[in-house]
C-alpha positions as MATLAB code, in Angstrom:
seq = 'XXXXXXXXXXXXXXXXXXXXXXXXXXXXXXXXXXXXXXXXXXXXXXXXXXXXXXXXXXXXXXXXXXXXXXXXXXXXXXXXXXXXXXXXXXXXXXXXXXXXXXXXXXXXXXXXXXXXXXXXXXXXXXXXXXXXXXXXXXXXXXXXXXXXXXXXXXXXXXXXXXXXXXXXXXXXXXXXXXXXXXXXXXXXXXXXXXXXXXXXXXXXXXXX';
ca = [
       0.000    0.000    0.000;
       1.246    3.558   -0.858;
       2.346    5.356    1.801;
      -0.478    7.666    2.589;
      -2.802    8.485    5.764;
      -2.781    5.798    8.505;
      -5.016    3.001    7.023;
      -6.995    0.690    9.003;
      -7.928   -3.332    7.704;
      -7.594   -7.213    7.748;
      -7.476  -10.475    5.865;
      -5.438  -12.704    4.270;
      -5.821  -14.688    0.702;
      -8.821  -16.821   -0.900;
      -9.800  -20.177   -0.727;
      -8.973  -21.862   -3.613;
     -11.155  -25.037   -3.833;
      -9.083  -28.482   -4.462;
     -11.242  -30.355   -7.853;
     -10.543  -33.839   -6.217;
     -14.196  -35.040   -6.190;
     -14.603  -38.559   -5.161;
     -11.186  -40.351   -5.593;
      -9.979  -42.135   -2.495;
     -13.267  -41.515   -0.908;
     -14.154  -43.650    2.416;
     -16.845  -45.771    2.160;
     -20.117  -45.457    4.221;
     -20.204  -41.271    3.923;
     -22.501  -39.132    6.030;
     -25.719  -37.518    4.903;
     -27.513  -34.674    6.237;
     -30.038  -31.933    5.481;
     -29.264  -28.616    4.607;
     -32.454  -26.552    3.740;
     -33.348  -27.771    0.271;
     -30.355  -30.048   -0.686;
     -28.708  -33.099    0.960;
     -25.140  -32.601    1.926;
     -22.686  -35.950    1.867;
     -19.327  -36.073    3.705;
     -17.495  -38.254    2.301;
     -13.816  -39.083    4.817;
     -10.871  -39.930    2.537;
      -7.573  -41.748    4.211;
      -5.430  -41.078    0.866;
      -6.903  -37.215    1.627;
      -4.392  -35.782    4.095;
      -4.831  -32.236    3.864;
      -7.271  -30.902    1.600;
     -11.236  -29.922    1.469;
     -13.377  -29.799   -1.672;
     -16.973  -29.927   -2.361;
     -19.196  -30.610   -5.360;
     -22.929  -30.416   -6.925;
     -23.867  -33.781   -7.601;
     -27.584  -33.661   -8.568;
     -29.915  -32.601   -5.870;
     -27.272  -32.738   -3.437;
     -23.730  -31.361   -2.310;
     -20.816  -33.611   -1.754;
     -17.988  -32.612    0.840;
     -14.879  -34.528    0.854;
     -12.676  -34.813    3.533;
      -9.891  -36.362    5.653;
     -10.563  -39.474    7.493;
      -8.651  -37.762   10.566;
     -10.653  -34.542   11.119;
     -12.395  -34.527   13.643;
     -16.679  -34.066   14.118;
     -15.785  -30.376   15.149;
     -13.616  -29.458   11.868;
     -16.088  -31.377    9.853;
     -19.088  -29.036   10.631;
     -17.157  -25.880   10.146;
     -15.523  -27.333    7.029;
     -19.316  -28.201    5.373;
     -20.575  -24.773    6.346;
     -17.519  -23.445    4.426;
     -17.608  -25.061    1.716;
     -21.265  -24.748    1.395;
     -21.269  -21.071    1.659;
     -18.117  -20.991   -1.097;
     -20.229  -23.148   -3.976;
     -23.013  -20.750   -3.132;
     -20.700  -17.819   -3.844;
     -19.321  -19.491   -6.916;
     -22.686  -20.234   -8.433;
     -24.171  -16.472   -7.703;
     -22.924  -14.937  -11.167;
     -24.057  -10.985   -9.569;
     -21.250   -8.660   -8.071;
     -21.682   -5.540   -6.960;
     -19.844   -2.391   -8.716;
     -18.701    0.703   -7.133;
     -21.881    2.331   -6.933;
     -23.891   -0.183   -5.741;
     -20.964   -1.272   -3.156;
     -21.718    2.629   -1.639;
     -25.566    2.334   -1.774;
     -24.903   -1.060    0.400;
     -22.519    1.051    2.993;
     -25.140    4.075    3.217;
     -27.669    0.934    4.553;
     -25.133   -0.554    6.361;
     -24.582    2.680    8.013;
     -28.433    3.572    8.155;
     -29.001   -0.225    9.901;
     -26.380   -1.037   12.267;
     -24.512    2.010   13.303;
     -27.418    4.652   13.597;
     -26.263    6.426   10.257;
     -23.310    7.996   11.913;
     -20.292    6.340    9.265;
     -20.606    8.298    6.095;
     -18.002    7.458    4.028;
     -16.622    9.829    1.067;
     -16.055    6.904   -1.187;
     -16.260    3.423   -1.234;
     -14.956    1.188   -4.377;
     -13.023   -2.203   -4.976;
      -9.675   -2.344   -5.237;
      -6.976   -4.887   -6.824;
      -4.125   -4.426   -4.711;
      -4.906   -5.624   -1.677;
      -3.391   -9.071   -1.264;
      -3.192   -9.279    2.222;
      -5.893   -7.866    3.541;
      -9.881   -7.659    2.851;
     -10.599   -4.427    3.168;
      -8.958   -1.341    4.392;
     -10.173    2.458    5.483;
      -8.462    5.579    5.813;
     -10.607    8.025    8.329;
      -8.927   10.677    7.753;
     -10.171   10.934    3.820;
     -12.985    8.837    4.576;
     -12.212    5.977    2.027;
     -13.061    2.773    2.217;
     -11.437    0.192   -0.118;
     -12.025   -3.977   -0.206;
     -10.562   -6.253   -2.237;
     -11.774   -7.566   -5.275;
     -10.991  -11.132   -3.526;
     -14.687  -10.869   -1.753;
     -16.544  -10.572   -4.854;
     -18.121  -14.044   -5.003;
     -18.057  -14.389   -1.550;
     -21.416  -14.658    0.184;
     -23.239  -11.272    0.887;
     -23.135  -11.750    4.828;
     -19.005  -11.940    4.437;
     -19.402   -8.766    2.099;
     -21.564   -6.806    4.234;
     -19.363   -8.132    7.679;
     -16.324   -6.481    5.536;
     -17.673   -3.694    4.893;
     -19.869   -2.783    8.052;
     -15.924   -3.438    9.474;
     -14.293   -0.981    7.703;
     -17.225    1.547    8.284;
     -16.904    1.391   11.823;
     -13.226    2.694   11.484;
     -14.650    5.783   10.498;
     -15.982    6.083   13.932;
     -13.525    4.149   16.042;
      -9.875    3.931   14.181;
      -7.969    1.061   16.338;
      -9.614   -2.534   17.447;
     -10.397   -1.466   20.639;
     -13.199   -2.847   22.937;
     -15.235    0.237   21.926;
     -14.498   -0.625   18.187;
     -15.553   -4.535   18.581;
     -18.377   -3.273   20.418;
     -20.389   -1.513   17.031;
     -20.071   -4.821   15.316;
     -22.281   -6.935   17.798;
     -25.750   -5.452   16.964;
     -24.911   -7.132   13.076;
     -26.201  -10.849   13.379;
     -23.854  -12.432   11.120;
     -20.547  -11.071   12.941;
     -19.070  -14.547   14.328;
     -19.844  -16.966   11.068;
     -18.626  -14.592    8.412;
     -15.000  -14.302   10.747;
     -15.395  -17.582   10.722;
     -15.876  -18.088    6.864;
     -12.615  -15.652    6.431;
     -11.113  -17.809    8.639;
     -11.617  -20.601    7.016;
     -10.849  -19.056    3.567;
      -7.033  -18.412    5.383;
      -6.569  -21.611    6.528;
      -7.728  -23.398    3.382;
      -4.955  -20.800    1.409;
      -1.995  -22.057    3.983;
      -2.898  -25.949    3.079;
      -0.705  -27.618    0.254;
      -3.159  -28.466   -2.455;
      -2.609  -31.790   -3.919;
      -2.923  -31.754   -8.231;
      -6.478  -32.004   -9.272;
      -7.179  -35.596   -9.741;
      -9.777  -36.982  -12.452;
     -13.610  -37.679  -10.871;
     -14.457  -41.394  -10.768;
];
């Protein structure tokens, strides 16, 4: 980043999504509901450190290592669910419409007080989802979250906008984010997103 005005943000990198569906799979997977759709895990031992998911039909297929355990497999389905969801939404927001989402933002959560001057995607931020400078009142996020579900948009943004009120991550800071619902799963979905990045991904192998 250029060195202007102090800037205030987070992330990491995106989850790129291993194309290994099937191959090594254990037999006897789990099914479960999830609104509309069936989801299958499927627990691999040839799978050591990888995640993937696919469509297949009316339901979604998650494949994963035979080691992790019942705790790691929820967070990894909800994940990966929310990532094929994000894949197969074709609509992204553009600069405009990005600002018209802060203004509700704004409007809904923090009492219209954060009104920033600008608000637009940007391309060259790598290591971090979003960033704000209060002094100019910009807000910037990365062109990584387009795709990502709306909640993880929204949680990025409503983030940034409440630098323009509180600069640092102080309790005061934390404490505008807990009136938005969707605060602790879309961290959680980021999260996810930079552990998935850190994993060694194994070459695509050919489906079954």
């Amino acid at each position: 980043m250029p060195a202007d005005p102090p800037a205030h943000g987070f992330g990491e990198t995106p989850l790129r999504r291993a194309a290994d569906p099937s191959r090594g799979a254990a037999p006897g997977p789990k099914a479960r509901g999830s609104g509309t759709s069936a989801v299958e895990v499927r627990r691999s031992q040839r799978r050591r450190r990888t995640v993937s998911a696919y469509r297949e039909g009316d339901r979604t297929v998650v494949l994963i290592p035979a080691r992790m355990s019942e705790a790691e497999e929820q967070r990894w389905v909800t994940v990966m669910l929310d990532k094929l969801a994000a894949q197969e939404s074709k609509r992204m927001l553009g600069d405009s419409e990005l600002a018209e989402r802060a203004g509700r933002l704004s409007d809904q959560f923090l009492g219209g007080r954060a009104r920033p001057a600008s608000v637009r995607w940007v391309t060259n931020q790598n290591t971090r989802w979003g960033s704000c400078t209060p002094a100019e009142g910009s807000i910037r996020l990365s062109h990584r979250l387009q795709g990502m579900p709306e909640y993880v948009v929204d949680y990025v943004l409503l983030h940034e906008l409440a630098h323009l009120l509180v600069p640092g991550h102080g309790p005061s800071f934390w404490s505008l984010l807990e009136s938005y619902p969707r605060t602790e799963r879309a961290r959680g979905y980021l999260e996810g997103v930079v552990a998935a990045e850190r994993l060694p991904h194994l070459p695509p192998a050919r489906p079954e």
